[in-house]
C-alpha positions in Angstrom: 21.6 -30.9 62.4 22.6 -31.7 58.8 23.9 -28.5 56.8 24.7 -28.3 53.1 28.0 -26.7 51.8 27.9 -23.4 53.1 26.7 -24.1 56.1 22.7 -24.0 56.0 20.9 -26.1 58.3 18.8 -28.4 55.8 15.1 -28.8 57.4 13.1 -32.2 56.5 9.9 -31.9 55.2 7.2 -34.3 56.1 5.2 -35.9 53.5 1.5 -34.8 55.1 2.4 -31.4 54.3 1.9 -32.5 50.3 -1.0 -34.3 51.6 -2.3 -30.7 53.4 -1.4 -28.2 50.2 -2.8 -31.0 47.7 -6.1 -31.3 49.5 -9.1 -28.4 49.1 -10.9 -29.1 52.1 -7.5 -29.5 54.7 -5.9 -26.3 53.4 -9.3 -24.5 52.6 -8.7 -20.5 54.1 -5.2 -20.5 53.8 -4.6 -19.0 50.6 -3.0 -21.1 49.8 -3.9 -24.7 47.4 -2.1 -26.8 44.9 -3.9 -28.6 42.3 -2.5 -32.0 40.9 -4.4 -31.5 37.5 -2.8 -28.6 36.4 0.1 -29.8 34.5 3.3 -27.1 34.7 3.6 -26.5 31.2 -0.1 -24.8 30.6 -0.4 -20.8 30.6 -1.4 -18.5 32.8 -5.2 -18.3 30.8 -5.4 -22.2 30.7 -4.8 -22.6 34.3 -7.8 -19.8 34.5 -9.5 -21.7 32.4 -9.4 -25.2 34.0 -10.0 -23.3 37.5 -13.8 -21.8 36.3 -14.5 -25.1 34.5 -13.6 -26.8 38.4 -15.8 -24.5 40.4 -18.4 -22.2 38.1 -21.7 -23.7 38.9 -25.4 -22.3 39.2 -26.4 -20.0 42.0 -23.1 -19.8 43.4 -23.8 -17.7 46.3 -26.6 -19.9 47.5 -29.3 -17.2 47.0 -32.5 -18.5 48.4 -34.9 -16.4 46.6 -33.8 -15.9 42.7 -35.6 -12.4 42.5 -33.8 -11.3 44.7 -31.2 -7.9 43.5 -27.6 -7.2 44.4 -28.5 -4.1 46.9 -31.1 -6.5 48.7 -28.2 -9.2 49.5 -26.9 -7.8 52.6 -24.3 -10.6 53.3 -22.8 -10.3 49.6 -19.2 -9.7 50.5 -19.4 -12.4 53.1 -21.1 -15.1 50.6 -18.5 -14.3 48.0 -16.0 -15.1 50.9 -17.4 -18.4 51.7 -18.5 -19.6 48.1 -16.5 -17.8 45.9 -12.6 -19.4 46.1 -10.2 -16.6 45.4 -8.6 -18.1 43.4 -11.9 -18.7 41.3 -11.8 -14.6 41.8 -8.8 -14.2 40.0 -9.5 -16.5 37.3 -13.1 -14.5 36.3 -11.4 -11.7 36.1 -8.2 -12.6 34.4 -8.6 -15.4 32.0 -8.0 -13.9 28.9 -5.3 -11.3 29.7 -2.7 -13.1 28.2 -4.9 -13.8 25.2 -3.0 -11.6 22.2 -4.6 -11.4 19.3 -1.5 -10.7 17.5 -0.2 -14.0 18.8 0.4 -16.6 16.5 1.5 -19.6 18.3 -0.7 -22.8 17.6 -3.8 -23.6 19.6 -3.3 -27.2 21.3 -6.4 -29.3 20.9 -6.1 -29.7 25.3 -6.9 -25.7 25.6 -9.6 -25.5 22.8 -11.6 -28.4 24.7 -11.1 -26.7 28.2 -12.7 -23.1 26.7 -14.9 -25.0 24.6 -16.2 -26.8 27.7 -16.3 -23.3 29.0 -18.1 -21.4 27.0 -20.5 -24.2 26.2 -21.1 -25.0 30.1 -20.6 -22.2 32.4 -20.6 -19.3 30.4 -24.1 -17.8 32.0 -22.2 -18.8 35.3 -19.2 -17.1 35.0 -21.1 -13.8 33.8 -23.6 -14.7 37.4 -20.2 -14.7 39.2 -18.8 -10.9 37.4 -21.9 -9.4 38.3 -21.6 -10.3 41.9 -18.1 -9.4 42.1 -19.2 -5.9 40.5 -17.7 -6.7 37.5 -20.5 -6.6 35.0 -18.8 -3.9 32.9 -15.9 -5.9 32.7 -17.7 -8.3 31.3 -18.1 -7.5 27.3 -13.7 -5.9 27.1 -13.2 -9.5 28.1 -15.5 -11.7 25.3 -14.2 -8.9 22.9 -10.7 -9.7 23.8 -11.1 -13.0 23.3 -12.7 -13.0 20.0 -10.2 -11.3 18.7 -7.7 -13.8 20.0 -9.7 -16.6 18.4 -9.4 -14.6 15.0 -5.8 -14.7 15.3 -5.5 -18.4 16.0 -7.8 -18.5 13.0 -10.8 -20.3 14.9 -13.9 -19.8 12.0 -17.0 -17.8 12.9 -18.9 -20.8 12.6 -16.9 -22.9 15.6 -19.2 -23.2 17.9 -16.5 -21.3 20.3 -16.7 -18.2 18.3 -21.0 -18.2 18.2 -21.5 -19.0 21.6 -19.1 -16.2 22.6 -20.7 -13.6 20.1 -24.2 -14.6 21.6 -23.0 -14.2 25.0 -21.3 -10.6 23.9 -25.1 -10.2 22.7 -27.1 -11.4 25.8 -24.9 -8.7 28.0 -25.2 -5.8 26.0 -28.6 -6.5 24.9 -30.2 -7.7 29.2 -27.5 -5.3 30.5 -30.0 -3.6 32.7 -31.1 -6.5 34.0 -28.0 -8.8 34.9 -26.4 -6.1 36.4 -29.2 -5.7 39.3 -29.9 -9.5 39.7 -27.2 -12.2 39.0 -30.4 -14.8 38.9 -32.6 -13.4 36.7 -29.8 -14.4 33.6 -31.5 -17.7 34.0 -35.0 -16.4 34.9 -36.2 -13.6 32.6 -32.8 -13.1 30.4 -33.0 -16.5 28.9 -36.0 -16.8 28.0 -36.3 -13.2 26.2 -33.2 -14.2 23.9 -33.9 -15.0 20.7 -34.8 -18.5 19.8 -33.1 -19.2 17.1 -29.4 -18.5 18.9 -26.6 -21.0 20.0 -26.7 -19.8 23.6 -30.5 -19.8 23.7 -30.9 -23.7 22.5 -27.9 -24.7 24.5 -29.0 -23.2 27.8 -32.7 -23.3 27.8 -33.1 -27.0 28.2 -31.7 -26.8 31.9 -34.1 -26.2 34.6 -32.1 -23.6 36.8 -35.2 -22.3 39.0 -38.3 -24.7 39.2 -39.3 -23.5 36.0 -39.4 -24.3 32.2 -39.2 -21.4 29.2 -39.8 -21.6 25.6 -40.6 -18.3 23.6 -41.9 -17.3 20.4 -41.5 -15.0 17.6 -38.5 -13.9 19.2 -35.5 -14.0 17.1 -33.6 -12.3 14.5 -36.1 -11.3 11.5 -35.8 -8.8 8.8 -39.5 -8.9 7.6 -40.2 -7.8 3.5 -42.7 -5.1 4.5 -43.3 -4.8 0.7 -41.8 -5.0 -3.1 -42.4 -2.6 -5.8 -42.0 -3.6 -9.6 -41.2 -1.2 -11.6 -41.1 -0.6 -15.6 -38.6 2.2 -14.2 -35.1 1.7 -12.7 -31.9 1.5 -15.1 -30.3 3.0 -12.0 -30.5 3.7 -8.3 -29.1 5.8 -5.5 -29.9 6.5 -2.2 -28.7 9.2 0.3 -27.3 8.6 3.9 -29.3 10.8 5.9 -32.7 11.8 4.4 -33.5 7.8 3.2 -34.8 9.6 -0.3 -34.0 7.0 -3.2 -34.1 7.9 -7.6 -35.1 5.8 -10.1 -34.3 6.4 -13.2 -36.4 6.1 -16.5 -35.3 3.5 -18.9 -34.6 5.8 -21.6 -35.6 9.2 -21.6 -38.0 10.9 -18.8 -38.7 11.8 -15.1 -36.5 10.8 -12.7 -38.9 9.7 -10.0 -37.6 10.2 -5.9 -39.2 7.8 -3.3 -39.3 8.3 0.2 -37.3 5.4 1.0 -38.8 4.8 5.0 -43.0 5.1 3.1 -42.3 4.0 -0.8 -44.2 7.1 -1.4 -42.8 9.3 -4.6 -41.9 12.7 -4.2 -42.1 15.3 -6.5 -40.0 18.4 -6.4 -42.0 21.8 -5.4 -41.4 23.7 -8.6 -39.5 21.6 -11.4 -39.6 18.1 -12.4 -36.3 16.3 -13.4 -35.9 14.6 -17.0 -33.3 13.6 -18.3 -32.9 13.8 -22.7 -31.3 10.7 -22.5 -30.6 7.0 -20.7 -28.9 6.8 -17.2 -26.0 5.5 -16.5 -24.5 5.8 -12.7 -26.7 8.6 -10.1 -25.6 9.9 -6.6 -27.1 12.5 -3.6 -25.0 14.3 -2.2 -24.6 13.0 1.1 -27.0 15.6 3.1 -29.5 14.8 -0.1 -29.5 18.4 -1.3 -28.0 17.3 -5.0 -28.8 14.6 -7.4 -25.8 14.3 -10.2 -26.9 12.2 -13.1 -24.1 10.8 -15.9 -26.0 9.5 -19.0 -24.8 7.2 -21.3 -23.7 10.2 -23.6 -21.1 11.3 -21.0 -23.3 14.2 -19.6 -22.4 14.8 -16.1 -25.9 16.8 -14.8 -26.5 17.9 -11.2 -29.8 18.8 -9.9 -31.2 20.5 -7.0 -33.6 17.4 -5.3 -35.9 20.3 -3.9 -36.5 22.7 -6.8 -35.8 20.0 -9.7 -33.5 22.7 -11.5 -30.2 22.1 -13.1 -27.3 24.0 -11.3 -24.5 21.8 -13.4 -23.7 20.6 -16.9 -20.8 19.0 -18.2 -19.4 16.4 -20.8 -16.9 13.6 -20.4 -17.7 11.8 -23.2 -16.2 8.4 -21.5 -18.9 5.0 -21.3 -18.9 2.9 -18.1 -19.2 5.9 -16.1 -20.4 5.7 -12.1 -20.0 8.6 -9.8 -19.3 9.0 -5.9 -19.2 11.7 -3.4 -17.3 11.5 -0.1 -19.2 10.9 3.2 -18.4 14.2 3.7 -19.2 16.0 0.6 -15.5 17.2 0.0 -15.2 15.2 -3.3 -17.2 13.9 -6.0 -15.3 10.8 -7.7 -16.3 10.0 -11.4 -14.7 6.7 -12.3 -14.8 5.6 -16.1 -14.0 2.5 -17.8 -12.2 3.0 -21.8 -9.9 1.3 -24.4 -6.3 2.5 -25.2 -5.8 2.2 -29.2 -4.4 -0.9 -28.2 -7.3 -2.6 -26.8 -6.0 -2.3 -23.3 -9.3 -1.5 -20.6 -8.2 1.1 -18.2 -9.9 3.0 -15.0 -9.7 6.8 -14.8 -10.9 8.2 -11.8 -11.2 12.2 -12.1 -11.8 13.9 -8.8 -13.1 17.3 -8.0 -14.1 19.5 -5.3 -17.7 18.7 -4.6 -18.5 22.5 -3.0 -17.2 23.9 -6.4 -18.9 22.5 -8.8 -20.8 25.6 -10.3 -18.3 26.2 -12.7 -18.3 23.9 -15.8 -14.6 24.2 -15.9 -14.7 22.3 -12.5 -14.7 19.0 -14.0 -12.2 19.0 -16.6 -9.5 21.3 -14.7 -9.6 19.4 -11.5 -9.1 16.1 -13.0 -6.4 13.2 -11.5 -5.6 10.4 -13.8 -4.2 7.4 -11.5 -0.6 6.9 -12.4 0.1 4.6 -15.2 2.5 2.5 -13.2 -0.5 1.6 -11.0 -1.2 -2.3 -12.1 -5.0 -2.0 -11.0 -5.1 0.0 -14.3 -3.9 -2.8 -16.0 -6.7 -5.6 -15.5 -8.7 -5.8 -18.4 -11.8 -6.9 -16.4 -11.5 -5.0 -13.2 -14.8 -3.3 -11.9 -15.5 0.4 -11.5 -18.0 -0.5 -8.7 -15.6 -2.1 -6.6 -13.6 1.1 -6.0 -14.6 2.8 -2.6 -14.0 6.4 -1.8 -13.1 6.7 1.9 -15.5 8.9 4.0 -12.5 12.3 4.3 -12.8 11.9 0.4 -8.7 12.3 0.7 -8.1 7.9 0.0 -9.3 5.6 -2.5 -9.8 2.0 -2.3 -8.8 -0.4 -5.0 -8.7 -4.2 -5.0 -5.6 -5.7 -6.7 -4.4 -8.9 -7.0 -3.0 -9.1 -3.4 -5.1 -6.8 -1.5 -6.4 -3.9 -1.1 -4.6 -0.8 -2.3 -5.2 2.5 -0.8 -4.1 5.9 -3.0 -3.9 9.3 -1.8 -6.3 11.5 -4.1 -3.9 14.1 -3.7 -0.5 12.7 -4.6 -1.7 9.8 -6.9 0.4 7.5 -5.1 -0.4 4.3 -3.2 0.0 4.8 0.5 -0.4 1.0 1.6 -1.7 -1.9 0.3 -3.9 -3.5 3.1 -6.4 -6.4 4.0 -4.2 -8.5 2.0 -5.8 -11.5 0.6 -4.7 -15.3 1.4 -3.5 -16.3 -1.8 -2.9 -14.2 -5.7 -6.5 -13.4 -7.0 -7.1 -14.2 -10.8 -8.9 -11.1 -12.6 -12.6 -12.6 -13.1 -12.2 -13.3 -9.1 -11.1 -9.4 -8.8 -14.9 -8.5 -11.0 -16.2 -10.2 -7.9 -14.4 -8.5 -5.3 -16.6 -5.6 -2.9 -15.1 -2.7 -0.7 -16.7 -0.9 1.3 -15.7 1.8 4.2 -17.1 2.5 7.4 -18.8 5.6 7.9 -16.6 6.4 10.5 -13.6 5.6 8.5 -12.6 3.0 11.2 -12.3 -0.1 9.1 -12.8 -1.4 5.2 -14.8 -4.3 4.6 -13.7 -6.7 1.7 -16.0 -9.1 0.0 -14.5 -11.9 -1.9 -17.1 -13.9 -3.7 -14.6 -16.1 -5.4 -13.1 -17.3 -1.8 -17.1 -16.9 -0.4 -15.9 -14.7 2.6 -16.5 -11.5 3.9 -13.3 -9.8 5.9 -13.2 -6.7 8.4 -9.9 -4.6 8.3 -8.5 -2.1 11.0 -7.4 0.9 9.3 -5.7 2.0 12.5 -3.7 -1.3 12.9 -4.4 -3.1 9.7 -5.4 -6.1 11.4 -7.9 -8.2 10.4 -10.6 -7.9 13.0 -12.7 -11.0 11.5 -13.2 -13.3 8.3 -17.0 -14.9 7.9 -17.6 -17.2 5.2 -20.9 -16.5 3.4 -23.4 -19.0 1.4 -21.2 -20.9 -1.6 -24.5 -19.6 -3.9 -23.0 -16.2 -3.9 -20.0 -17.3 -6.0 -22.0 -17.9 -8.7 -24.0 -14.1 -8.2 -25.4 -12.3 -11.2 -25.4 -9.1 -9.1 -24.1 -8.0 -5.4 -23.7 -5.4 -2.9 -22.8 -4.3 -0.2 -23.5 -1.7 2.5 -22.4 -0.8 6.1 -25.0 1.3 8.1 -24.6 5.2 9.3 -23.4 4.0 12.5 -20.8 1.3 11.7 -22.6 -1.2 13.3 -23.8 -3.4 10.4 -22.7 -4.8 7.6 -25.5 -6.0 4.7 -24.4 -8.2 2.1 -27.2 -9.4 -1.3 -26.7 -11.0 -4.0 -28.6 -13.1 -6.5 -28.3 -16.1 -8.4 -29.7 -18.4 -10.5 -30.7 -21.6 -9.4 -31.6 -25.2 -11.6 -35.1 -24.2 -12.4 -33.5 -21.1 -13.7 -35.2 -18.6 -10.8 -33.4 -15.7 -9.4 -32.8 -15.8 -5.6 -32.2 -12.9 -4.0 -30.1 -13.4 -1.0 -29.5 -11.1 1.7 -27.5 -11.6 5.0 -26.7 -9.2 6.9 -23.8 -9.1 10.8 -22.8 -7.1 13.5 -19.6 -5.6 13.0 -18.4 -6.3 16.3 -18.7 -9.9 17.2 -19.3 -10.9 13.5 -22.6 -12.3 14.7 -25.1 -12.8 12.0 -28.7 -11.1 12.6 -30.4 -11.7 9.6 -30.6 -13.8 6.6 -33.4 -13.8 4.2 -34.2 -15.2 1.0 -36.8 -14.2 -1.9 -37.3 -16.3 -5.1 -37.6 -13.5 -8.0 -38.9 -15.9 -10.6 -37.8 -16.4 -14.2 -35.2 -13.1 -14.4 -32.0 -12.5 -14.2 -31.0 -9.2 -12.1 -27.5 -8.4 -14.0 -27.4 -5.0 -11.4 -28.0 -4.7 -7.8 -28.1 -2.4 -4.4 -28.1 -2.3 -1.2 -29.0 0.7 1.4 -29.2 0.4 4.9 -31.4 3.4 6.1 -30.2 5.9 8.6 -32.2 4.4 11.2 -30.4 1.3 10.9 -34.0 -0.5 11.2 -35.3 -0.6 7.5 -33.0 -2.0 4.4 -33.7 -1.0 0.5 -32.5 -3.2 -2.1 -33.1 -2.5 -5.7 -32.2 -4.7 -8.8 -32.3 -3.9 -12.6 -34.4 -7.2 -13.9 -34.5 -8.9 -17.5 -36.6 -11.7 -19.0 -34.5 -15.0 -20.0 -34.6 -13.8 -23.5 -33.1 -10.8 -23.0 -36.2 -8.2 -23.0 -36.6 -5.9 -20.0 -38.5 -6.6 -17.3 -40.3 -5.1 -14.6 -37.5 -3.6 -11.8 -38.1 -4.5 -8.6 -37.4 -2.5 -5.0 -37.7 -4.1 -1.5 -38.3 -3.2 1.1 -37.0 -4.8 4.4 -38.0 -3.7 8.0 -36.1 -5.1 11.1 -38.9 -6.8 13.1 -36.7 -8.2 15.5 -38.4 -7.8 19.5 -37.9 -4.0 20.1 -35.5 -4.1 23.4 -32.8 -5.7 20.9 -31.7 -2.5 19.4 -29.9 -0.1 21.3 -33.0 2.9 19.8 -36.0 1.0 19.8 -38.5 1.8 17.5 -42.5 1.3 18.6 -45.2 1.9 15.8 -47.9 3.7 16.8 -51.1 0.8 16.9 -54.0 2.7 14.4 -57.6 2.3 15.6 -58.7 0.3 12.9 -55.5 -2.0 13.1 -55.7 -5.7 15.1 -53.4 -6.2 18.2 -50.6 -7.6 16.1 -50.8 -11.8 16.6 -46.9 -12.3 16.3 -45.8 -10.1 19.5 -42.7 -11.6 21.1 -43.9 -14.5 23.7 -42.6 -15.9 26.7 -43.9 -19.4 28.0 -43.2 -20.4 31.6 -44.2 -23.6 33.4 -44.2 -23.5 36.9 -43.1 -27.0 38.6 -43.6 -26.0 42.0 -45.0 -22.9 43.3 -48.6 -21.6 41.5 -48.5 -17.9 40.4 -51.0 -15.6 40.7 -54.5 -14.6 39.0 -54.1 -10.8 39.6 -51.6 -8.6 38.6 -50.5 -4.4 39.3 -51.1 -2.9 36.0 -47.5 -1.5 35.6 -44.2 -2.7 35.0 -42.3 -0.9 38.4 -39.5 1.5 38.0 -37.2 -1.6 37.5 -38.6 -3.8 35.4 -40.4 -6.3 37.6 -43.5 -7.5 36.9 -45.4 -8.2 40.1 -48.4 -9.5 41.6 -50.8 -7.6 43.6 -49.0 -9.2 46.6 -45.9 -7.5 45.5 -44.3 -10.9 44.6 -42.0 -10.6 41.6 -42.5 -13.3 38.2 -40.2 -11.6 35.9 -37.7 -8.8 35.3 -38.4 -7.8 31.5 -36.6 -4.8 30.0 -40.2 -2.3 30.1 -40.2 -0.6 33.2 -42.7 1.7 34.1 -45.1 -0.1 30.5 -48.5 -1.3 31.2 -49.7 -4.8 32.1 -52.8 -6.2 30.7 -54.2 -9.5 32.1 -56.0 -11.4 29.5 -57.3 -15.4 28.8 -57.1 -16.2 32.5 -57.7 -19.9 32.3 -57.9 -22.5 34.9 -54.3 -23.6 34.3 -52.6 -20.5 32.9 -52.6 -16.9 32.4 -51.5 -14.2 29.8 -49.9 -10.8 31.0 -49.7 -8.6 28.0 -46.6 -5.6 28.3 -48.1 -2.4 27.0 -46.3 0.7 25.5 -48.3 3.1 27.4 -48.0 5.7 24.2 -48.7 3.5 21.8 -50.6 1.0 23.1 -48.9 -1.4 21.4 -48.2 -5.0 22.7 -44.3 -5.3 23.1 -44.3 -8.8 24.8 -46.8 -11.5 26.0 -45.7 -13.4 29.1 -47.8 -16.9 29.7 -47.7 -18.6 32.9 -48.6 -22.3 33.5 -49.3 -24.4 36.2 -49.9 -28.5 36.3 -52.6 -28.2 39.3 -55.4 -26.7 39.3 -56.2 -25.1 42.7 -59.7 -25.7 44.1 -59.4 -22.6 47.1 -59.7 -20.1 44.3 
């Protein structure tokens, strides 16, 4: 026997043992496989990758009936044994743990195919294969992760990697219920209840998984104008955080008039009116909505009490340009003022004061912070008042400078950081175009850049970015903006309008989910021949209704009428994580555009009759007990209408309301004669 140099007897290997680890079938329960196509160099995540894209497929268990549920599969662990490679295992589970999204090595076009063939092909398979590994709540950490990876390798929100992925994020949280019990009904009542007008939903709902063919209407993403108000009114507008109540102000001199901003119904305080003796400049609740302050465009600083109408402050600052802010949590009222030096020089002061002392007229000119002079923000001759954000602690303000964002602590006057940093120096007219808003939670600063057309989200923990969008090119030519994120961080709102060749406004309004950057909404409005120099934006507490108010003018200058809008989210109602269902008056028609499902059946005929409830888990069932569809109304009424010779409509009734919530039509090609 041949030894090497110390000694070691040297073993021959024959060359049918490559043959044997090389080969899937020959080596298949060994543990043990080698796969030619998986060159050396490629990462741990791309070997993942390329493993799913090799074996992910439909039904991957072989499940013979698709409503069948996880408990009812008896054999699971031993079908997952057989079907389910383990190294297929390890790859759904682990694919993006090496994903970083701090890392800033270079994506290679080889990987960016493999996940975009992923994501594009098998994604609905590998979620199939998570939930019958018991994984499903694995399943959302993971897409998460790897958005954030894709924002650090600077993939854009509108590669079709980054939607697919944010509709699939989506499609888990939003059918969570569902998948989670049965792995098949992704393709057979999850699919078909997603909105229409998604990446996910056209790419997937061409395939024929089960025997059956889907479309759906008036399901999708759909912030409806329930209604628009003009008014001779508005100079100004404000609207609380909690209570939805909005002010108008009068033009000139008069009543301040308070709306119910969920109705449009005014309110009127119990005892007083409120007037003002002159025109308004800048208004703001208090965050609870007990307190209105007003500054007028004499430098009055008034607060009134919203429900007796009485005056309980009154103060002069005798400064133009004024607008006014109180924290989130009504700590500190912000008054931030525009004026020239002898010189000519335009600077901001920003005088702060404790909003839960404000009895005292001495409260305003006592407690008042002038931002240090060394601060260059005060320098810019055209920087905006309205851009400044006051954080939620009222302890840090936000200011937009040249390079980012800089943050000052209202207590020191100095700048802590300067953060969400911009790509490139910012000229000053691109800084008058330049929104900040903070989360309500504090958790991250949103910064909108109309000059670069993009809409960022900022960590304050980290201070990484967490996404950039871009937004429509029209808003960087915008009279008027704003922006909004709602009560519980999960939106962001973004209007503007502009004017287009004919010389209409359009208002514009999109609006995203904070987490995936996923857009869910995006409406449009032609105002006519105005021109809306000042707008708003509120997102009610409820997160389902939107208020956006703009101060209108005639081409030539004269005032116009002011109009308010109202916007209600009439998106299906198991989209939102607290649905909403209106009560259906006796007098009202059964509502025509109720989210519908169609389904064709290929092979097997459904049936005529139907139990009138949804069961305890969302199946809708014959009177045979055979299950058609999972849909996300358990224990809601069924209502069997239009039963036709080739089809049938089930109608899914809130039993309080008595509502329709969703229509389900079924189809067949033959029609039977042993009926």
């Amino acid at each position: 026997m041949d030894q090497d140099e110390q000694g070691v007897p040297l073993y021959g290997v024959h060359p049918s043992l490559e043959d044997f680890l090389t080969n899937p079938h020959r080596c298949h329960g060994t543990g043990v496989y080698v796969d030619r196509e998986i060159p050396l160099y490629q990462s741990t995540s791309a070997v993942c990758v390329h493993i799913m894209n090799q074996f992910l497929r439909y039904n991957i268990c072989n499940i013979e009936d698709t409503m069948t549920m996880n408990k009812e599969i008896t054999d699971r662990n031993n079908r997952i044994e057989q079907y389910v490679p383990r190294r297929l295992r390890h790859a759904c589970r682990n694919w993006t743990l090496q994903f970083d999204s701090e890392d800033d090595s270079d994506l290679d076009n080889t990987l960016h195919s493999k996940l975009q063939y992923f994501v594009s092909t098998h994604i609905l398979h590998w979620i199939e294969v998570m939930s019958l590994l018991g994984h499903f709540d694995d399943i959302e950490p993971v897409l998460l992760r790897f958005l954030r990876w894709m924002q650090g390798q600077n993939i854009k929100s509108s590669d079709v990697l980054h939607v697919l992925t944010a509709d699939a994020i989506h499609f888990v949280k939003v059918f969570s219920a569902m998948i989670s019990k049965a792995p098949l009904q992704i393709y057979v009542s999850a699919l078909p209840l997603m909105p229409s007008d998604t990446l996910l939903f056209r790419q997937f709902s061409r395939e024929n998984f089960t025997g059956r063919s889907y479309s759906n209407l008036y399901i999708n993403h759909k912030w409806t104008m329930q209604r628009s108000i003009p008014l001779n009114y508005t100079t100004c507008f404000c609207s609380d955080g909690r209570s939805a109540l909005i002010a108008l102000g009068p033009t000139t001199r008069g009543q301040v008039i308070l709306m119910d901003a969920q109705t449009g119904a005014k309110i009127q305080p119990s005892e007083y009116d409120i007037w003002t003796d002159s025109q308004i400049q800048s208004m703001a609740f208090t965050p609870e909505g007990q307190h209105l302050a007003i500054v007028t465009v004499k430098g009055e600083i008034i607060i009134y009490d919203v429900r007796t109408g009485s005056r309980i402050h009154s103060s002069s600052i005798d400064i133009a340009e004024t607008s006014i802010l109180y924290s989130r949590n009504n700590t500190t009222m912000l008054i931030v003022s525009k004026y020239r030096k002898t010189d000519g020089t335009l600077l901001i002061q920003c005088r702060v004061c404790n909003a839960r002392m404000i009895s005292p007229l001495a409260s305003l000119s006592h407690s008042v912070f002038i931002l240090p002079s060394d601060a260059s923000v005060l320098l810019m001759p055209t920087c905006n008042p309205s851009c400044i954000a006051l954080c939620p602690d009222g302890q840090t303000l936000a200011i937009p400078n040249e390079v980012g964002i800089q943050l000052f602590d209202l207590g020191t006057g100095k700048i802590i950081d300067i953060v969400a940093k911009h790509s490139r120096v910012l000229g000053l007219e691109e800084l008058d175009k330049c929104l900040v808003a903070w989360s309500p939670d504090a958790a991250f600063i949103a910064v909108a850049l109309l000059g670069e057309g993009s809409i960022s989200l900022w960590s304050c923990r980290d201070g990484v970015a967490v996404w950039t969008i871009d937004i429509d090119e029209t808003s960087a030519s915008a009279d008027s903006f704003a922006l909004d994120i709602s009560v519980d961080s999960s939106r962001i709102a973004f209007a503007w309008s502009y004017s287009d060749n004919r010389g209409h406004s359009i208002f514009r309004m999109q609006i995203w989910d904070t987490k995936t950057a996923r857009q869910v909404g995006n409406e449009t409005i032609d105002e006519g021949t105005i021109v809306c120099p000042k707008r708003n934006i509120s997102i009610l507490p409820d997160g389902h209704k939107i208020v956006s108010w703009s101060n209108a003018c005639r081409r030539d200058g004269s005032p116009s009428k002011s109009l308010v809008y109202y916007f209600s989210d009439t998106s299906p109602a198991y989209m939102s994580d607290l649905p909403i269902f209106r009560k259906l008056q006796s007098h009202e028609p059964e509502d025509t555009h109720v989210p519908t499902v169609s389904i064709s059946f290929s092979v097997d005929r459904p049936s005529k009759e139907y139990s009138s409830t949804v069961d305890a888990d969302g199946w809708v069932i014959d009177i045979w007990g055979t299950r058609i569809i999972l849909v996300p109304y358990p224990n809601f009424d069924v209502v069997t209408s239009l039963c036709l010779a080739t089809s049938i409509s089930l109608s899914i009734r809130n039993p309080e309301t008595k509502g329709t919530v969703l229509k389900c039509i079924l189809k067949w090609s033959q029609v039977s004669t042993t009926d």
